[in-house]
C-alpha positions in Angstrom: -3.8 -11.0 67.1 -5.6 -10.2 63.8 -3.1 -12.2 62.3 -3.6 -15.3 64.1 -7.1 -15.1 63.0 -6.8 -14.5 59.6 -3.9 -17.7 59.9 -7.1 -19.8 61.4 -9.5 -18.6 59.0 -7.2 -19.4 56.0 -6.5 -23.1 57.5 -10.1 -24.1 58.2 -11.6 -26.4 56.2 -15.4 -27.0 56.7 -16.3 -30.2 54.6 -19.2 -32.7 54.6 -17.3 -35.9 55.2 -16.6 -35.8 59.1 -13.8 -38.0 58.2 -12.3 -35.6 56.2 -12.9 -32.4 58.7 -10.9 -34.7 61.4 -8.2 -35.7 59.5 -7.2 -32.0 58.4 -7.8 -31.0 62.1 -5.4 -33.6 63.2 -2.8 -32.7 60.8 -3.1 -28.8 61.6 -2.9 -30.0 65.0 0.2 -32.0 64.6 1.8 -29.5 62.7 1.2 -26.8 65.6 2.5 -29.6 67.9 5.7 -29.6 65.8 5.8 -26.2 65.1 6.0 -25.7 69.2 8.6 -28.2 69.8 11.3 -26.9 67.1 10.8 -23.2 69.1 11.1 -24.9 72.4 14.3 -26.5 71.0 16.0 -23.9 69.6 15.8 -22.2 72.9 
């Protein structure tokens, strides 16, 4: 568990342009998404 946390601590990025703070979220999000999908595959 500690290392999940210090994974989400190291990818979040807390800038001034909204903008900006959405597009990293999206892309961490889509690489979680893919991330998910390749295990569920390989199964």
């Amino acid at each position: 568990m500690n290392d999940l946390l210090r994974l989400a601590r190291a990818l979040r990025c807390d800038p001034g342009d909204p903008g900006l703070a959405f597009r990293h979220r999206l892309a961490v999000g889509i690489a979680i998404a893919a991330l998910i999908l390749v295990l569920s595959l390989l199964r």
